[in-house]
N, C-alpha and C positions, 0 to 999 in steps of 0.2 A: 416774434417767431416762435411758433411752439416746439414743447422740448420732446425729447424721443420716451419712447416706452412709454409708462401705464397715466404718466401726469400730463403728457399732449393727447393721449385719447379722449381726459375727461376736458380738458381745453377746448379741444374741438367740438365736441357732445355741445358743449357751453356756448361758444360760440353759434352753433346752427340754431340749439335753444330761443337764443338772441334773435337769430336773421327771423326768425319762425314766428314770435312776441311783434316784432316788428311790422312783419308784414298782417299778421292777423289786427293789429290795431290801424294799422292802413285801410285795412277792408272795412272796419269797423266804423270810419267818417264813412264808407259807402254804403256798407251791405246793412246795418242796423243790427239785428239781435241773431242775423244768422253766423255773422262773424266772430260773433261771441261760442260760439260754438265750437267754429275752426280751430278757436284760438286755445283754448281748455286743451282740443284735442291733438294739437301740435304741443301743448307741455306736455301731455301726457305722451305722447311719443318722446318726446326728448331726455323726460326723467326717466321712462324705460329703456333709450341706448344708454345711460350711465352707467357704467359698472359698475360694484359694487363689492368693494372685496369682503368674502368672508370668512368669518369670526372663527378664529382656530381655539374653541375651547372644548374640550372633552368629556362626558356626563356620564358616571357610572351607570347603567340600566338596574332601575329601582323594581323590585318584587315587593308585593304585598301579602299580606298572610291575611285567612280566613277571615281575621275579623278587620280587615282595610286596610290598618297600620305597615308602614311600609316596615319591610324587613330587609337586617342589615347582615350581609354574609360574613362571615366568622375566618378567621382565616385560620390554616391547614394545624392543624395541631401537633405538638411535637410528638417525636417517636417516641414509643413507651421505655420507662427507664429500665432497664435487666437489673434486675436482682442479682447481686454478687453471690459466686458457689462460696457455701461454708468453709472454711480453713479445714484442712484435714486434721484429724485429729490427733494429739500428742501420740508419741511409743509408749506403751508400756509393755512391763516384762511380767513374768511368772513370779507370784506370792506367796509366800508357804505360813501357815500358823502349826502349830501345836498347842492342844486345850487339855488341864483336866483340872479334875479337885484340887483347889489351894495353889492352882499352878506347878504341882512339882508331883513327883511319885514317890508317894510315903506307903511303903510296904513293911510286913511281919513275915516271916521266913515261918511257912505251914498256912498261912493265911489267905484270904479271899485276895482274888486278882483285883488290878484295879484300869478302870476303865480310862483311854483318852481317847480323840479325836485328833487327824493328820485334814487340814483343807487344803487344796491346792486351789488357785485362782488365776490362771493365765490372763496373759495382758495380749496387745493385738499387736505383739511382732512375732510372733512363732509360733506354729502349726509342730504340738510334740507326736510323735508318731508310738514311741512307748519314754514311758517316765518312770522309771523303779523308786520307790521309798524303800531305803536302805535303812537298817538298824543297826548300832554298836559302841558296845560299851565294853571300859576296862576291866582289868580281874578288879575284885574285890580284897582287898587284905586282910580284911579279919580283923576282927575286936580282939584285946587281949582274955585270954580261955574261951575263944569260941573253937567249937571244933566242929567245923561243917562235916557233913555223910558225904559220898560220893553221890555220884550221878549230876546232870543239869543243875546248878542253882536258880535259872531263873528259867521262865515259859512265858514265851511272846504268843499270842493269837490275834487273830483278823477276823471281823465278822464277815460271813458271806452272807451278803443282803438275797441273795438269792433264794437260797435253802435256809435263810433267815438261823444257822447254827458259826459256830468258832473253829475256826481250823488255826493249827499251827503257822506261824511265822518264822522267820529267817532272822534270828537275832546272835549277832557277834559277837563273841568277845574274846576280845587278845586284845596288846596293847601298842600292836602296832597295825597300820593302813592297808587296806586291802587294795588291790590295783584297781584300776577302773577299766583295764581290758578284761577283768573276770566278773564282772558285773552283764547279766542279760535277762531279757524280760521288761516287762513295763506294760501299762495301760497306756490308751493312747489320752491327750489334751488337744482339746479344738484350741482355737484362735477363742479368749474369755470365756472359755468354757471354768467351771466349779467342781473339784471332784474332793469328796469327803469321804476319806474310809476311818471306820474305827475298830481300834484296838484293844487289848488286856493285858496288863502286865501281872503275874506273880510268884515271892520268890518261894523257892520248894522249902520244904523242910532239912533237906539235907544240904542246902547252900550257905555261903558267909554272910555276913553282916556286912553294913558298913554305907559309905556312899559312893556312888561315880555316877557321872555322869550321862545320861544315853544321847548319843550322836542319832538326828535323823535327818541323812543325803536324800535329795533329789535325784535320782542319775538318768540323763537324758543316753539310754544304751544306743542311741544311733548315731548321735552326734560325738564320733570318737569317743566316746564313753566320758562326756564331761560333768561335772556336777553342776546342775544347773542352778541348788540352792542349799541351806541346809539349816538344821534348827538344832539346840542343844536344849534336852529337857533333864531338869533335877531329877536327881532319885536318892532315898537313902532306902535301906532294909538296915530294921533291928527285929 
């Protein structure tokens, strides 16, 4: 008894096969070489009703390149890697130096002035809108039998790069603090901006001897009148 679905189709295929072989060799004691004919072409009917299941297999579709060789497609390429933004760059503040000969101010009371340099160097947190360089120093006390004259003992000046001559400066002396609310004026400081002024100090003939100190403040007059830095330069006068 044949069985259901695709294995009693080919049963049956097989069996007609059969009856069809059969009968063509039957014809074949009769008919001679025309039944040989039949018979070929009842197989050949019978292996074309066979189904034939087909082959589940998949085949990339192959391309060839100019010179015949098949060519193999390359698969998608990764996305491009981004460059990491730079770290921002550290704070820095405002620098101040103070320069001159032998590093200190060695003067003669009647004597040739002597020359220094003030650099300012900002760093890239603040934008100074004015910056005063402050000057000031103690009294001086006197050598014993010095008798200073009256008037100024000492003369501060500032090159004016502009008219390229010396003008007078703003130099203190008392021996106590000036407020920082009487302080105004300043040049202005970019964000690393450099700003270099130079100076002259010398003492008169009719000033003391001796030594102190000169105090040079930064003072940012905008910012509540703070001092943003400050340097101490040697001096003596004899």
């Amino acid at each position: 008894m044949p069985t259901s679905g695709g294995s009693g189709r080919i049963l049956t295929a097989t069996a007609v096969a059969a009856v069809l072989l059969a009968g063509a060799a039957g014809c074949a004691d009769k008919g001679g070489g025309s039944s040989a004919g039949t018979a070929a072409s009842a197989t050949a009917s019978a292996s074309a009703s066979v189904p034939v299941s087909p082959a589940v297999t998949a085949t990339a579709p192959a391309t060839t390149t100019a010179s015949g060789a098949p060519s193999v497609s390359a698969s998608p390429s990764a996305s491009p890697t981004r460059t990491p933004a730079p770290p921002p760059a550290a704070p820095t503040r405002l620098s101040v130096s103070v320069d001159t000969r032998g590093g200190a101010l060695s003067l003669v009371r009647g004597g040739a002035g002597q020359e220094f340099t003030v650099t300012l160097r900002n760093g890239n947190s603040a934008e100074y809108r004015h910056v005063l360089v402050a000057f000031q120093m103690e009294f001086l006390v006197g050598e014993p039998g010095d008798r200073p004259g009256s008037g100024p003992g000492f003369l501060l000046e500032r090159l004016d790069v502009a008219s390229g001559t010396w003008r007078p400066a703003d130099l203190r002396i008392a021996n106590d603090v000036k407020p920082l609310s009487l302080f105004t004026g300043g040049a202005p400081l970019a964000r690393e901006a450099v700003r270099v002024e130079r100076y002259r100090m010398r003492a008169t003939s009719g000033g003391p001897t001796g030594s102190s100190p000169v105090v040079v403040s930064f003072v940012d007059t905008d910012a509540d009148r703070e001092v943003a830095a400050h340097v101490v330069l040697k001096h003596s006068t004899r």
